[in-house]
C-alpha positions as CSV (number, residue, x, y, z in Angstrom):
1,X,55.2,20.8,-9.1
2,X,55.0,18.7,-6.1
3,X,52.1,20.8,-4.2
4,X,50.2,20.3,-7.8
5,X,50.7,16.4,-7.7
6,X,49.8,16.0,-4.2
7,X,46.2,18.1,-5.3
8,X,45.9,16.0,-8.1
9,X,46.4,12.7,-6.2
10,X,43.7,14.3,-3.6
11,X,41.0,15.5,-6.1
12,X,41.3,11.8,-7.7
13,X,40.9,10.2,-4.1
14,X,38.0,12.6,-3.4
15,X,36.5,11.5,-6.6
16,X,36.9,8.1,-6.1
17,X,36.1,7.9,-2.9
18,X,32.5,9.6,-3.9
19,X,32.2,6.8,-6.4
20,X,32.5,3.7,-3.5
21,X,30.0,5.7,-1.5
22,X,27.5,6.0,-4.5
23,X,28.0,2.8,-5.3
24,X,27.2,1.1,-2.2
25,X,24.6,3.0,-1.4
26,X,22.9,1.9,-4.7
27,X,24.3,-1.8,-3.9
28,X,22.5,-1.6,-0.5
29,X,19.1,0.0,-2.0
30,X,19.4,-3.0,-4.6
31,X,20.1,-5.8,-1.6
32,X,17.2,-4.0,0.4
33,X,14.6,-5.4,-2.3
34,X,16.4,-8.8,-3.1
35,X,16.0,-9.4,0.2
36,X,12.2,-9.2,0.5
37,X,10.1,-12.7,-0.5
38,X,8.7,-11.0,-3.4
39,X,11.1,-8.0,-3.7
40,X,10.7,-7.4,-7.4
41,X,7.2,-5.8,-6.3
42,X,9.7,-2.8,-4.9
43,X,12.1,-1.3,-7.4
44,X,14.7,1.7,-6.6
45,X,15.0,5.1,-9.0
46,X,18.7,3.2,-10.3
47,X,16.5,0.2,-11.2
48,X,14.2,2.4,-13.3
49,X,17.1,4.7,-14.7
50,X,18.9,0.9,-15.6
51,X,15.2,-0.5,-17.6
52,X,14.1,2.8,-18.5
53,X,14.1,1.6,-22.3
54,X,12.8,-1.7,-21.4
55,X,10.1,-3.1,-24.2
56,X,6.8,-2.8,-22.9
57,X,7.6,-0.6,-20.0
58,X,5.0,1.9,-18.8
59,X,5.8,4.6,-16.2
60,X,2.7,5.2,-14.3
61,X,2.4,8.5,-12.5
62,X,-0.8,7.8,-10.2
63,X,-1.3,11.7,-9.1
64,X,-3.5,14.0,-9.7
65,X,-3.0,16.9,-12.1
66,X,-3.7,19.4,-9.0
67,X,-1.0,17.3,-6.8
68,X,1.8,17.4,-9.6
69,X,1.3,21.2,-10.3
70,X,1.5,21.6,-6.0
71,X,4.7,20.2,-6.4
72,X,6.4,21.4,-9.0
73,X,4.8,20.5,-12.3
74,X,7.2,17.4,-13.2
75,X,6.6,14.0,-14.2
76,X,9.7,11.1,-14.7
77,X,10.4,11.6,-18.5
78,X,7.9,9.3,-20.6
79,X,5.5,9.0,-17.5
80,X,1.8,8.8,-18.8
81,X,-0.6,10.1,-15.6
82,X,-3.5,8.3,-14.6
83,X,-4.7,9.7,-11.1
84,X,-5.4,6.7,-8.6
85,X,-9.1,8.2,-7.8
86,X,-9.9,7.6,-12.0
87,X,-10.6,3.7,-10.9
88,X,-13.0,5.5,-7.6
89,X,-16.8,6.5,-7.8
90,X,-19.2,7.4,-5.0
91,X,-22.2,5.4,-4.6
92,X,-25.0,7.2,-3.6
93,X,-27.4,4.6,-3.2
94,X,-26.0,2.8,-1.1
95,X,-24.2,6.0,1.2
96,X,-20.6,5.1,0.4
97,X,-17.9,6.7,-1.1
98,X,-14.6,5.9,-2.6
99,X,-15.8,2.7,-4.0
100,X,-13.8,0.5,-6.4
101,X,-15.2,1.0,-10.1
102,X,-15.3,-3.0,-10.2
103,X,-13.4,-5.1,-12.8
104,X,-14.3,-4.6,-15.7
105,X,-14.1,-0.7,-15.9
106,X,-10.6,-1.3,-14.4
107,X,-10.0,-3.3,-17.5
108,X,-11.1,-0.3,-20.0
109,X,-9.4,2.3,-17.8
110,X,-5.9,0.9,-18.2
111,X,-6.7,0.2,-21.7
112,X,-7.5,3.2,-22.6
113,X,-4.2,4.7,-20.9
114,X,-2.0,2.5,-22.9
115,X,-1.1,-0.6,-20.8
116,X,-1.6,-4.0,-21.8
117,X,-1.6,-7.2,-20.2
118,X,2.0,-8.0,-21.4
119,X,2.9,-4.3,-20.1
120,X,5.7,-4.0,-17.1
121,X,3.6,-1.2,-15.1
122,X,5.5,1.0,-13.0
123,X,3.9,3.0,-10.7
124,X,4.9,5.8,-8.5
125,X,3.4,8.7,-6.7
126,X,5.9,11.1,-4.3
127,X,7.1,11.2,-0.7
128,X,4.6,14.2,-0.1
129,X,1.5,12.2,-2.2
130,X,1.9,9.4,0.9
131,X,5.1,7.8,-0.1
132,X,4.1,4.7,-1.9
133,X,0.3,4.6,-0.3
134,X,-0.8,5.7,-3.2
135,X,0.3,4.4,-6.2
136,X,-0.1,1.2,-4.2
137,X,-3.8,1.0,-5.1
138,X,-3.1,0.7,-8.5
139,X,-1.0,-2.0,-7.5
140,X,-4.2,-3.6,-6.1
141,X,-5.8,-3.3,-8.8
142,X,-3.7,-4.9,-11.4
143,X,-2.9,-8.1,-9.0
144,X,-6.8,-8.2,-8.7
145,X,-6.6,-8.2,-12.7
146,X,-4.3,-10.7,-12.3
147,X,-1.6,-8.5,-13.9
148,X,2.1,-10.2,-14.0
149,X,4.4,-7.5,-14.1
150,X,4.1,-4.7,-12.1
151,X,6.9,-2.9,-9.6
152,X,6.2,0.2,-6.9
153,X,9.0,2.8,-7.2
154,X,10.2,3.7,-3.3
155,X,9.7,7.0,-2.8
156,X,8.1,8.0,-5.5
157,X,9.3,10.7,-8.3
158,X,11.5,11.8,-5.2
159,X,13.5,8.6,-5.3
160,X,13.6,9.1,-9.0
161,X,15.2,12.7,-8.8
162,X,17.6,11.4,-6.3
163,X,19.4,9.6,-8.6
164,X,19.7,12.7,-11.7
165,X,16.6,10.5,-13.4
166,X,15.2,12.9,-16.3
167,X,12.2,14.7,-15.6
168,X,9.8,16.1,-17.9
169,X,7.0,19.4,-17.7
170,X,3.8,16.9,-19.3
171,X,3.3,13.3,-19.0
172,X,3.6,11.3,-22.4
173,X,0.1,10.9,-24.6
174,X,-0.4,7.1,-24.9
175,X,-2.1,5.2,-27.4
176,X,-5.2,3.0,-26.5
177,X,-5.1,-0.6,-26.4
178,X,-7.3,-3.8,-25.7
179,X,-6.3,-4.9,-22.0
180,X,-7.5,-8.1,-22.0
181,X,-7.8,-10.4,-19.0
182,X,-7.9,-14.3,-19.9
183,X,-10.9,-16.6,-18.3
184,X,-10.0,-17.4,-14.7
185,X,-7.1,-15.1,-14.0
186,X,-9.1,-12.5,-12.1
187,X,-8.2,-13.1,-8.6
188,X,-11.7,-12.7,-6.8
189,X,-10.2,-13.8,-3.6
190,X,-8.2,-10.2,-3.4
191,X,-11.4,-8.4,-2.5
192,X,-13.5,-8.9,0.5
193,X,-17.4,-7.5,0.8
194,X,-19.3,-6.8,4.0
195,X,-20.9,-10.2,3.9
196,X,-17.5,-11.9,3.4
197,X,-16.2,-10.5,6.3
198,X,-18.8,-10.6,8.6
199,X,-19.3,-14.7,8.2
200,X,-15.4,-14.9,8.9
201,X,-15.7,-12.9,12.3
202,X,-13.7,-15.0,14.8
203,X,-12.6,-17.4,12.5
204,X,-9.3,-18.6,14.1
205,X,-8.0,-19.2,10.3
206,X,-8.5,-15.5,9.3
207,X,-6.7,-12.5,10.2
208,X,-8.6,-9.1,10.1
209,X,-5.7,-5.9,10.2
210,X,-7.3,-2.0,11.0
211,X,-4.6,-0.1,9.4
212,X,-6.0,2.9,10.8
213,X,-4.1,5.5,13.1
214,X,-4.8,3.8,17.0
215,X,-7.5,7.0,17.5
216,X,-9.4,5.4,14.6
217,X,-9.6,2.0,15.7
218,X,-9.9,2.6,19.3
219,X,-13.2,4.9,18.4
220,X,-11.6,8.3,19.9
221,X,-11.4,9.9,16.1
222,X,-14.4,9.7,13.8
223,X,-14.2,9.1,10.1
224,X,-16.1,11.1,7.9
225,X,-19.1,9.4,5.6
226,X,-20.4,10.4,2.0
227,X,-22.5,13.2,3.3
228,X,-20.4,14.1,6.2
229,X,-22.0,13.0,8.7
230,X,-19.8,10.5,11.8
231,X,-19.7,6.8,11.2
232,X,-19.8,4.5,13.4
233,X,-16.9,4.6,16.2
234,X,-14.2,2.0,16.6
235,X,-13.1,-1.0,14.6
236,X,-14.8,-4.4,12.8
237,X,-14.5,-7.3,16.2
238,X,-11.6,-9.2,16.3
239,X,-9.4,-6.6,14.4
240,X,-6.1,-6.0,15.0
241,X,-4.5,-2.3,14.5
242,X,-1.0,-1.6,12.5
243,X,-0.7,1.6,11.4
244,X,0.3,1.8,8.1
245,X,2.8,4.6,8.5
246,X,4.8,2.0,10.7
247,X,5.5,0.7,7.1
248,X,8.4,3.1,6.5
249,X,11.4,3.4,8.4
250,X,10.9,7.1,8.9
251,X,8.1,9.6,8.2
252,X,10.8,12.2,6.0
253,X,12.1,9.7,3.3
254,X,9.1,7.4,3.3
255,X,11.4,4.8,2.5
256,X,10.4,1.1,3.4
257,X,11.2,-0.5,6.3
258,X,13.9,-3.2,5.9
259,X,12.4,-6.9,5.4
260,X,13.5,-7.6,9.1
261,X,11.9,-4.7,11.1
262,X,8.7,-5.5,8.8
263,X,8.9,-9.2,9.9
264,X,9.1,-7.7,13.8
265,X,6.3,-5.2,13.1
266,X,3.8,-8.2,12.0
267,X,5.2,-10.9,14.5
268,X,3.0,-13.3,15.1
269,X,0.5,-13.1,11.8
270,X,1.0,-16.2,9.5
271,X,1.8,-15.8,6.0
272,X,-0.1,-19.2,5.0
273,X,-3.6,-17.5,6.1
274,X,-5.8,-14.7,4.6
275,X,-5.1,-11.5,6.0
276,X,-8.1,-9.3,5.3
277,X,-6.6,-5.5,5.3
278,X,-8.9,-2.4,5.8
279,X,-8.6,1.6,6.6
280,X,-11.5,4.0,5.8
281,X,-11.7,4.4,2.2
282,X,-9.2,1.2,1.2
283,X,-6.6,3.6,0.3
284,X,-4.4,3.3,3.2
285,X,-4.6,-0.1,3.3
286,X,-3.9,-1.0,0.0
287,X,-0.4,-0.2,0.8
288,X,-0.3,-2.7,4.0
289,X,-1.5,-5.0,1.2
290,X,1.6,-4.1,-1.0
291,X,3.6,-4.3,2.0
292,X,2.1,-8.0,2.7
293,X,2.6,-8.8,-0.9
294,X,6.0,-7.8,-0.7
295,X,6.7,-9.8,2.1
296,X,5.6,-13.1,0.4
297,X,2.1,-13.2,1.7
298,X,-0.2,-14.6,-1.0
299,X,-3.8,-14.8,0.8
300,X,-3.6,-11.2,1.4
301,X,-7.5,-9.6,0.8
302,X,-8.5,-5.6,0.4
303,X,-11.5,-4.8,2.4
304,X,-12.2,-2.1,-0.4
305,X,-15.4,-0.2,1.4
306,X,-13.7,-0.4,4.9
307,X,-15.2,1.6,7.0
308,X,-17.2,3.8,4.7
309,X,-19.0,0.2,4.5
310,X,-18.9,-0.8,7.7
311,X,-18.9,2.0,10.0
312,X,-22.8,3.0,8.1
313,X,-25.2,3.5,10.8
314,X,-28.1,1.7,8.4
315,X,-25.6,-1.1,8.1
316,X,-26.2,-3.3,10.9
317,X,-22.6,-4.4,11.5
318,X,-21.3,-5.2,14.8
319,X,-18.4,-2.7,16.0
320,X,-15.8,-2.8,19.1
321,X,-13.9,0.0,20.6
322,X,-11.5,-2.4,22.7
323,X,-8.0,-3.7,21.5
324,X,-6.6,-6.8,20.0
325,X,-3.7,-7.9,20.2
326,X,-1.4,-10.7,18.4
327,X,0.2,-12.7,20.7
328,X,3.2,-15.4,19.6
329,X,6.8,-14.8,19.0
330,X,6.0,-16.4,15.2
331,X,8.2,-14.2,12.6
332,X,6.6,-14.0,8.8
333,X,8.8,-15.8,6.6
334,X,11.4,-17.0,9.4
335,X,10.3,-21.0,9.2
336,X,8.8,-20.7,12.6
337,X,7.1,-23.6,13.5
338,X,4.5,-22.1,15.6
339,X,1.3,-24.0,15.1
340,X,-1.8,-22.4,12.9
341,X,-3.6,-21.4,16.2
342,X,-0.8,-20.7,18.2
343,X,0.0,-18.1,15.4
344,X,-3.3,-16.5,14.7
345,X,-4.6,-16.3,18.4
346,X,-6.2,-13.1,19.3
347,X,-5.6,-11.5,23.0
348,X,-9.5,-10.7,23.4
349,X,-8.3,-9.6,26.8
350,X,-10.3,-6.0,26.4
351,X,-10.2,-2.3,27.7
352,X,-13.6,-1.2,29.3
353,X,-15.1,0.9,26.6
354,X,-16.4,3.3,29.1
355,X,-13.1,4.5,29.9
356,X,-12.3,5.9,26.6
357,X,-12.3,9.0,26.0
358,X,-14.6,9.2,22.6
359,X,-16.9,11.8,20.7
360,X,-20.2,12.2,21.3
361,X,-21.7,9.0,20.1
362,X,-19.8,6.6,22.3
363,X,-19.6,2.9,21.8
364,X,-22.1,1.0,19.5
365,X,-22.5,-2.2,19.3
366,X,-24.4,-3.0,16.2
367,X,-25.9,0.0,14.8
368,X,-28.8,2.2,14.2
């Protein structure tokens, strides 16, 4: 009788014991977004599983139909889909691809899928689909729109079945509905053009970030145009280079960095400036500008074309294959009191181009 008490007593310890270990493990995911400027941007699976029956809610799987059956053929119960590359086209006049579908067909897109402007979007993807890089261009998109209420789930429909969330074989069928954007809330200033950029090149009050892996932006890997062919090696002048990757505290979970190691990773960029963000195809980037968002930037801009605009050899846009660097011990969002310039100066100190080791092409400088 006692042997069977002492069990007892030791299966309710156990059981307990898993409870506190649950529980602050959600607690800690929770604190992890409170403690970001804008944390609400970033929402756990427990979040969702807690507002789940919300009003208004919509659960926006951003995947592709080829990408959910690859792995495994589920969707978080009431999900609708809407693949990320519905709001993408390739213009062939002009040679580039991937381009935004512009505001307005944005605006009948998510109409047509169900969400409104009063809608709470959201939106997820999967560690495998690039672990929030994804989804995160929808994101762009609806605070272009001007859109109030939309969160990113961390780690996608992974961090969702980490927490027993239900799962479902086919996403829900939504009605249509008007989205409707009032006069003046479309926030023009979160999309940069070539000719926006270019008249802002060594502007001490602008930021430009290459989000790019360092063999992009140093020219010694070659991205790919509309027809195939090589653009243009290196980066747009004055262009710093954080990977995006460096976004999540480890390349397995995908899970975001904590709000300190993302202030160390940008030290030295100002929050009170516009940070113009690009990649290749604006993808990649639109997660740095979630990232930013998240950290309480507000003058954060998507270079949408990135260097399927730029890089075009019948674009005459100046390149560079040497490195930039921040300098400044100024934290984002720490109350440094590191002045404007101090903050946004540029090391221009550079790396002779001729010693790197790039494909057959080389350096250019503007062109042709």
């Amino acid at each position: 009788m006692k042997k069977a008490r002492l069990i007892r007593h030791a299966i309710i310890a156990v059981v307990l014991l898993s409870g506190l270990i649950w529980s602050m493990a959600e607690a800690q995911q929770e604190m992890k977004g409170a403690s970001f400027p804008e944390g609400g941007f970033l929402v756990t699976g427990q979040w969702l599983r807690e507002h789940q029956g919300d009003d208004n809610l919509v659960i926006v799987d951003v995947r592709s139909e080829k990408d959910v059956q690859q792995e495994g053929g589920t969707y978080i119960a009431d999900a609708i889909q809407l693949p990320w590359s519905t709001f993408r086209f390739s213009d062939t006049a002009y040679g580039i691809g991937d381009r935004f579908v512009g505001m307005e067909e944005a605006r009948k897109i998510l109409g047509s899928a169900g969400i409104a402007r009063n809608s709470t979007v959201v939106l997820y993807d999967s560690v495998k689909n690039d672990g929030g890089a994804t989804a995160s261009y929808l994101f762009w998109i609806l605070d272009l729109l001007g859109h109030e209420k939309m969160h990113l789930l961390e780690r996608g429909i992974d961090g969702w079945i980490a927490v027993d969330g239900a799962v479902a074989s086919q996403p829900r069928k939504a009605e249509p509905v008007l989205y409707q954007v009032p006069a003046g809330a479309v926030r023009v200033d979160r999309l940069a053009s070539e000719q926006f950029i270019y008249g802002r090149l060594g502007d001490p009050l602008y930021m430009i970030l290459d989000v790019r892996s360092r063999e992009e932006y140093l020219g010694q890997k070659p991205n790919m145009g509309l027809t195939g062919s090589v653009l243009k090696l290196g980066h747009i002048p004055t262009a710093v280079n954080v990977d995006y990757r460096l976004n999540w505290a480890d390349s397995e979970s995908k899970a975001v960095k904590s709000y300190p190691d993302l202030q160390e990773l940008y030290r030295g960029v100002d929050p009170t400036l516009p940070v113009i963000v690009y990649c290749h195809s604006g993808r990649r980037s639109s997660f740095t500008y979630f990232i930013l968002r998240l950290m309480g930037f507000e003058k954060v801009i998507l270079y949408d074309n990135s260097w399927n605009g730029w890089g075009r050899h019948q674009a005459y846009f100046p390149v560079e294959t040497s490195e930039n660097k921040v300098s400044g011990t100024f934290l984002p969002g720490a109350g440094g009191k590191a002045s404007r310039r101090q903050q946004q100066q540029v090391n221009l100190s550079r790396q002779d181009t001729r010693e790197l080791q790039a494909p057959a092409g080389g350096y250019v400088s503007c062109g042709g």
